[in-house]
C-alpha positions as a printed Julia matrix, in Angstrom:
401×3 Matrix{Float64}:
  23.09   13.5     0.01
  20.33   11.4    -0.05
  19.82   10.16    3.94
  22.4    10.71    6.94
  20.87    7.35    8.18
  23.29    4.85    5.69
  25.08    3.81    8.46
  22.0     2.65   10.9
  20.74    1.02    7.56
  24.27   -1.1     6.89
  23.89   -2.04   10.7
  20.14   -2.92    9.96
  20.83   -4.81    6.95
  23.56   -7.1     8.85
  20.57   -7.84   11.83
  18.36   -8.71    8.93
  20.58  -11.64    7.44
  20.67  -12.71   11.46
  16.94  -12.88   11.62
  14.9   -16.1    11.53
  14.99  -17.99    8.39
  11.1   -18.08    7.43
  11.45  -14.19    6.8
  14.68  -13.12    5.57
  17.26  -15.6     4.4
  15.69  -16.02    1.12
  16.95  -12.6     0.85
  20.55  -13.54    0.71
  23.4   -12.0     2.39
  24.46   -9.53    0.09
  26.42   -6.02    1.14
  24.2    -3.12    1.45
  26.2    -1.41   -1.12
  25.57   -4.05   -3.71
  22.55   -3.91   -6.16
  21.23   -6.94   -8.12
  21.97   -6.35  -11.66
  18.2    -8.61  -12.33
  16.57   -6.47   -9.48
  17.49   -2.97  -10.92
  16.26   -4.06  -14.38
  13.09   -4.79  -13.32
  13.16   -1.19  -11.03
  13.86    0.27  -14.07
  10.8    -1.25  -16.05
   8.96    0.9   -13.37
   7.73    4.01  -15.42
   6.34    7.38  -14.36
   4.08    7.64  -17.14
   2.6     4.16  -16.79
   2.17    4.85  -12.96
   0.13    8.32  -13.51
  -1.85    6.24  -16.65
  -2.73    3.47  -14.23
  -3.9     6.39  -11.4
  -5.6     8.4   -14.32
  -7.63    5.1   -15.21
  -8.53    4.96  -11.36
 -10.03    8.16  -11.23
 -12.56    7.2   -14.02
 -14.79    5.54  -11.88
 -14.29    8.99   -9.33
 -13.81    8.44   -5.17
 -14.8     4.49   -5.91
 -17.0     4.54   -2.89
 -17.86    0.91   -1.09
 -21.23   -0.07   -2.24
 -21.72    1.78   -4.81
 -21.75    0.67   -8.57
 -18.54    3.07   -9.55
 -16.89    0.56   -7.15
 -17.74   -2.25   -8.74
 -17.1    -1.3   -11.86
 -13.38   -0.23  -10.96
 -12.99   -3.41   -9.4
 -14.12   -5.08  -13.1
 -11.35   -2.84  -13.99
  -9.08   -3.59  -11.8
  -8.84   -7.38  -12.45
  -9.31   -6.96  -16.1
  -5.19   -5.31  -16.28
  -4.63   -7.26  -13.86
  -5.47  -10.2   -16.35
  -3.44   -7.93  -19.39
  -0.72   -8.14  -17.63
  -0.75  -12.53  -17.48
  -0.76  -11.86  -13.51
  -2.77  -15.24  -12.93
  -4.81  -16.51  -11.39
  -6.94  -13.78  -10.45
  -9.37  -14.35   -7.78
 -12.01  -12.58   -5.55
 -12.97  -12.09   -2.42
 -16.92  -11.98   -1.86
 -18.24  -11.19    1.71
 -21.61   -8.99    3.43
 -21.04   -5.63    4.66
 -23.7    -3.97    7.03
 -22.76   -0.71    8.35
 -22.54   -0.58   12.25
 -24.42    2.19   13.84
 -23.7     5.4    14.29
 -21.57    6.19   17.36
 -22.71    8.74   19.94
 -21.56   11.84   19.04
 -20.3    11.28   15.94
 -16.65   10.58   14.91
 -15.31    7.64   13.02
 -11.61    6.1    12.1
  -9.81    9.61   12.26
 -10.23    9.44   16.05
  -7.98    5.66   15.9
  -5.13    8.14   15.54
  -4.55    7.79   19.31
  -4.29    3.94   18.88
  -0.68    3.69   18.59
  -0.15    6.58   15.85
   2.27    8.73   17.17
   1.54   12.02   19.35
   1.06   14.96   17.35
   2.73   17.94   17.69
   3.48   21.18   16.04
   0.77   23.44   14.44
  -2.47   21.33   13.6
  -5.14   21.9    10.4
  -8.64   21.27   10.44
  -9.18   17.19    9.02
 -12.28   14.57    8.24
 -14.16   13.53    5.47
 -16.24   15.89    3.26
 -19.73   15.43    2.84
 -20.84   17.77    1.25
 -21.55   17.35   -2.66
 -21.55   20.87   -3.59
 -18.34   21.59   -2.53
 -17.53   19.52   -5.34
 -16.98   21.86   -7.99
 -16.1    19.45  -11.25
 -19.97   18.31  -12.22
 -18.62   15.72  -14.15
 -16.64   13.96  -10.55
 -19.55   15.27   -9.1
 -22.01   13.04  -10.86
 -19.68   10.27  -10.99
 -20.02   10.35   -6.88
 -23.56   11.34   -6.64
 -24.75    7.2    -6.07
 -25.16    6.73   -1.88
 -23.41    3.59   -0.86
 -26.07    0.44    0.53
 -25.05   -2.49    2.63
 -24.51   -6.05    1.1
 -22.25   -7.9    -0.99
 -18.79   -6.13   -1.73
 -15.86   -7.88   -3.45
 -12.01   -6.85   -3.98
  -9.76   -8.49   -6.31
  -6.33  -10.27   -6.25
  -3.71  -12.24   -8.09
  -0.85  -14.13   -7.04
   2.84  -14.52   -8.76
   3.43  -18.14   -7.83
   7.0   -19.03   -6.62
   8.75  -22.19   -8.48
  10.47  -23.66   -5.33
   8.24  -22.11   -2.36
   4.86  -22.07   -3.55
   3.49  -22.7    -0.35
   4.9   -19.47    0.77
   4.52  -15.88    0.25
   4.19  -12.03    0.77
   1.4    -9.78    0.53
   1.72   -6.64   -1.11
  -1.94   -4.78   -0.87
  -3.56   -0.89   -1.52
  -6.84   -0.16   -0.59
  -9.17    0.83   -4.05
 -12.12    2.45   -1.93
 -12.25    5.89   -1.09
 -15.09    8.47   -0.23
 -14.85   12.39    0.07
 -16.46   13.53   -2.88
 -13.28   13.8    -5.48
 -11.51   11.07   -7.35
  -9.56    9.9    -4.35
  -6.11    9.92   -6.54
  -4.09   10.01   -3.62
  -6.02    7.88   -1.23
  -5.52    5.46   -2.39
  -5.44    5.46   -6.08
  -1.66    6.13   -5.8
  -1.13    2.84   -3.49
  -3.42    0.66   -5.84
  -1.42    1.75   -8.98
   1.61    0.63   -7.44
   0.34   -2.32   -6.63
  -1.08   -3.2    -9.9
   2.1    -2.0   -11.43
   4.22   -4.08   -9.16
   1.96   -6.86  -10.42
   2.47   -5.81  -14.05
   6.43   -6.12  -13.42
   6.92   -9.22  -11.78
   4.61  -10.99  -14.19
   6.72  -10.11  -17.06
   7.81  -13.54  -18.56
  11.2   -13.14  -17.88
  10.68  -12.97  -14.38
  10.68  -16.13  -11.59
  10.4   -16.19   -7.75
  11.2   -18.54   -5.3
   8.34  -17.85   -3.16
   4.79  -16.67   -4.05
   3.42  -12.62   -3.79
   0.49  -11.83   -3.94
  -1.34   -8.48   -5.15
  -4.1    -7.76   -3.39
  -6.19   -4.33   -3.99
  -8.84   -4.41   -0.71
 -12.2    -2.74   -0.39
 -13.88   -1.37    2.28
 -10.64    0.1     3.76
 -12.26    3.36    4.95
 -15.25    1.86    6.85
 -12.24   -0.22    9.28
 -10.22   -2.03    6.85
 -13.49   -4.59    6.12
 -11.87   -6.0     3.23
  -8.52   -6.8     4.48
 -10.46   -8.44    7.57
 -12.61  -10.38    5.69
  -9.91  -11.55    3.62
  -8.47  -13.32    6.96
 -11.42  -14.36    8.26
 -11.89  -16.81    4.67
  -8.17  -17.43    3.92
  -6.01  -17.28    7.69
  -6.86  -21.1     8.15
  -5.74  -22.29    4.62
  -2.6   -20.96    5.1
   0.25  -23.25    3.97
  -2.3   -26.01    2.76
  -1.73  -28.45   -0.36
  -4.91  -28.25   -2.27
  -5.64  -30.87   -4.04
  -2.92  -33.24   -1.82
  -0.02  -33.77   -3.87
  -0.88  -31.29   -6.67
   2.25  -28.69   -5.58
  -0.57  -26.08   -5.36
  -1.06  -23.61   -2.87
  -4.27  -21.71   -2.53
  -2.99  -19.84    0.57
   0.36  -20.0     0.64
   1.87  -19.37    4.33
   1.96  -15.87    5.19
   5.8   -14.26    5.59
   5.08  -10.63    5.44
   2.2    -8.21    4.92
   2.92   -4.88    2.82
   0.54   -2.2     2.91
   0.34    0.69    0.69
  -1.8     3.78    1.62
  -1.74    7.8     0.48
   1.89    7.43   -1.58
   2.28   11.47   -3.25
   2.12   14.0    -1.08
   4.83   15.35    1.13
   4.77   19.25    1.2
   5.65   20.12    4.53
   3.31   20.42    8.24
   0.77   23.2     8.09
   1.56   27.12    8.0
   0.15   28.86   10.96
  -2.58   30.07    9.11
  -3.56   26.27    8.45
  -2.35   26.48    5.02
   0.19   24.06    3.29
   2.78   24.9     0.67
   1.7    23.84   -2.74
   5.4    22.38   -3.84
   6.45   19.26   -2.65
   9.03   19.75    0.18
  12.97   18.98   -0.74
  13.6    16.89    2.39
  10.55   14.65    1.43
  10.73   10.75    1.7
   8.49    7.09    1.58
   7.54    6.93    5.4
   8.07    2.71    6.66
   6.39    2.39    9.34
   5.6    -0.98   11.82
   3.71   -1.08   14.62
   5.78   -1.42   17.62
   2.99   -2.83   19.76
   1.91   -6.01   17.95
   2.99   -9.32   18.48
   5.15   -9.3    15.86
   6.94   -5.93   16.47
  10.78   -7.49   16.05
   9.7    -8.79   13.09
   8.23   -6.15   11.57
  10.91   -3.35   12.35
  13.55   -6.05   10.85
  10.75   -5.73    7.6
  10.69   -2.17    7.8
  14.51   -1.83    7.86
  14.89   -4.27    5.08
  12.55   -2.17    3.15
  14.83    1.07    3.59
  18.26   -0.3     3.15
  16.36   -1.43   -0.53
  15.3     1.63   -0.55
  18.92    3.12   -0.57
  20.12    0.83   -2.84
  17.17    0.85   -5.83
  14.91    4.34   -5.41
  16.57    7.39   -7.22
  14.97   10.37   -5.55
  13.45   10.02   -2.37
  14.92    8.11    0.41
  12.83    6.08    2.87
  12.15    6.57    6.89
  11.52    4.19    9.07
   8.78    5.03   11.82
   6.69    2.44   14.65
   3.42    4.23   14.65
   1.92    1.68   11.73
  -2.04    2.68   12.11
  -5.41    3.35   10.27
  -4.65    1.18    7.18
  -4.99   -2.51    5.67
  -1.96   -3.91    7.49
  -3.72   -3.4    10.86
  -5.73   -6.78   10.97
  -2.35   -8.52    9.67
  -0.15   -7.13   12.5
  -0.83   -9.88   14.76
  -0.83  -12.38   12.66
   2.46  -11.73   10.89
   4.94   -9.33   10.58
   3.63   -6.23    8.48
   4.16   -2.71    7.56
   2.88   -0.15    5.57
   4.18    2.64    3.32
   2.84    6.44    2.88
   3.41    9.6     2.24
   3.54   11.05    5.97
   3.52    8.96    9.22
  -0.16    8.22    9.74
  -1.05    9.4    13.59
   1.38   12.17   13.96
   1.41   13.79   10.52
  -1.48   13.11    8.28
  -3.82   12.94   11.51
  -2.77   16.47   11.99
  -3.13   17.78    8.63
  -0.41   17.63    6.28
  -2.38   16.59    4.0
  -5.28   18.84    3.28
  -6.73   16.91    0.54
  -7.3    14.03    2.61
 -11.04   12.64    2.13
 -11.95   15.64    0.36
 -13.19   17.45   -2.82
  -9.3    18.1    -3.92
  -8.03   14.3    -3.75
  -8.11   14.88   -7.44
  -5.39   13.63  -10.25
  -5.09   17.05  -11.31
  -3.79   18.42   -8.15
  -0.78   16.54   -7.96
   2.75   17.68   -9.64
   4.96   15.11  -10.9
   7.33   15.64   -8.16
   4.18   14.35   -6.13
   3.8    11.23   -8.66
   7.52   10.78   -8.42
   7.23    9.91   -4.81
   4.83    7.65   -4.9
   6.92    5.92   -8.03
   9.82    5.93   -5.67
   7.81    3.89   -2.98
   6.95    1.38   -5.93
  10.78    1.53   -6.31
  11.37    0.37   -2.79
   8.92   -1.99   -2.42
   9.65   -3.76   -5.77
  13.11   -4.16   -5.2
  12.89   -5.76   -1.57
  10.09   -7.97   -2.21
  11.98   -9.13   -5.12
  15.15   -9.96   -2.9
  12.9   -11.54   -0.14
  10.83  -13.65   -2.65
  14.03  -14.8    -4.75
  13.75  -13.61   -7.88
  15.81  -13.98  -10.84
  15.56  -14.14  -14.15
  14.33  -16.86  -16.16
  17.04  -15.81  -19.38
């Protein structure tokens, strides 16, 4: 059986087609039981091999830390397949970074937890980024991470699938490319940037046309407080929906319908053992964790999103079904939240499992490619699953055959 929540999702699905316009009707009204045969080709053009190649060329450039010249050269990287795969234009997204000071006491973003994520409960493991270079036993990762970040310029890189009858709309579909902890951050959040890339390598295939614009955008300076995705509204909110030149049919920043974040896609083993330990196979009763926040402005919106996301989910993914939480926190989509609906997928829910260590190689040495089973890759290709085949519904694609 794959989730005893079918029924919720029909009832979702049919409060979806009721919802306003400007989000879902592009969808159509379909049956939840019903699969697009155009939509579950291009699902099946999803690969596991190609998804653990595109994470194995992440982990090249090791955690990718902000600042640092391993992160620019991923981001090079980064836009260069993005270019191999004809997903045009490509653009970037230049802004300053300076570090705020220390707080008293110490801490940082694992304390936002509170902030809307969900109370933990249950037996709790020890969490927070590593420091420590030597416990960083690889020399080769280790040298690879060994350059200090410095404030200044940062850039992150994008490129947008424009839509033949909407172009002045679209949907967002991010990952964060930074990470810091002294491994090769595979996980966080190489797994959500190779989805997004390979999302972006799909729906540019030439066969493929959508309605509406998406955009692919892999952000930076996620684990200082989501910088980059903040930036990227501070230079583009106002442009939203704007012909550029007047008359032209083009669309720098197309309106914003929905916000998709991707963050920490692979690993779902099961809450600690009381000895703080966590079991080293993935967990039979795992699943892609949807979560809104229900405290934004746009919380009916987003839980619609959210549901949308799992009913596609139960129609397209073929091994892990989907769960739909409201504790969105701690990731990309948190600037967007009141600005437009938007969710984010993982592994875990964010405040009450990850914060209270699921995941032990969060931020540290282990967040390696090499740790991770192909159950654990299979997840996070089953998120790409979900998220390919309802942004492809929402967006109106078909094929151009």
């Amino acid at each position: 059986m794959r989730s005893p929540s079918v029924s919720i999702a029909r009832c979702a699905f049919i409060a979806l087609i009721a919802a306003p316009a400007s989000l879902f009707a592009q969808a159509g009204a379909a049956p939840a039981d019903s699969a697009d045969p155009f939509i579950k080709t291009m699902v099946g053009r999803l690969d596991l091999e190609k998804y653990k190649a595109t994470i194995k060329g992440l982990t090249q450039f090791g955690d990718r830390r902000q600042g640092t010249d391993r992160n620019r050269a991923a981001v090079d990287w980064i836009e260069a397949q993005l270019k191999s795969y004809g997903c045009t234009p490509t653009e970037r997204i230049k802004y300053d970074f300076q570090p705020p000071a220390p707080r008293a006491g110490g801490g940082g973003r694992g304390g936002d937890a509170a902030q809307g994520g969900g109370r933990m409960r249950g037996i709790r493991a020890r969490t927070g980024v590593n420091t420590d270079s030597l416990k960083q036993t690889d020399l080769k990762v280790r040298a690879l991470d060994m350059q200090p970040t410095t404030p200044g310029e940062r850039e992150e890189v994008y490129c947008t699938k424009v839509g033949t009858t909407h172009p002045n709309e679209m949907y967002i579909v991010g990952g964060h490319m930074d990470g810091h902890g002294w491994g090769e951050a595979a996980n966080d959040d190489g797994s959500g940037t190779a989805l997004v890339m390979e999302l972006a390598r799909i729906f540019s295939s030439p066969d493929v046309q959508t309605d509406r614009s998406i955009r692919f955008v892999l952000w930076n300076n996620e684990e200082t407080g989501t910088n980059g995705a903040r930036a990227y509204i501070a230079q583009r909110e106002k442009l939203q929906g704007i012909e550029q030149p007047v008359g032209s049919g083009k669309y720098p920043e197309p309106k914003w319908l929905g916000m998709i974040q991707h963050d920490m896609m692979m690993f779902d083993h099961g809450p600690p053992r009381a000895d703080g330990t966590v079991s080293p196979d993935q967990r039979p009763e795992a699943d892609v964790n949807i979560e809104f926040a229900g405290t934004s402005k746009f919380a009916d919106g987003a839980q619609k999103l959210a549901w949308f996301f799992q009913t596609a989910n139960e129609k397209y993914a073929t091994d892990y079904p989907a769960k739909v939480g409201q504790h969105m926190t701690n990731t990309d989509s948190g600037p967007f939240q009141d600005l437009v609906p938007a969710i984010s997928l993982r592994e875990n829910e964010r405040g009450e499992q990850i914060g209270a260590g699921w995941d032990p190689h969060w931020h540290q040495v282990t967040d390696m490619y090499s740790t991770f089973s192909d159950k654990d890759f299979r997840l996070g290709l089953n998120a790409a699953q979900t998220t390919l085949s309802a942004v492809a519904a929402l967006a109106g694609t078909k094929s151009k055959n």
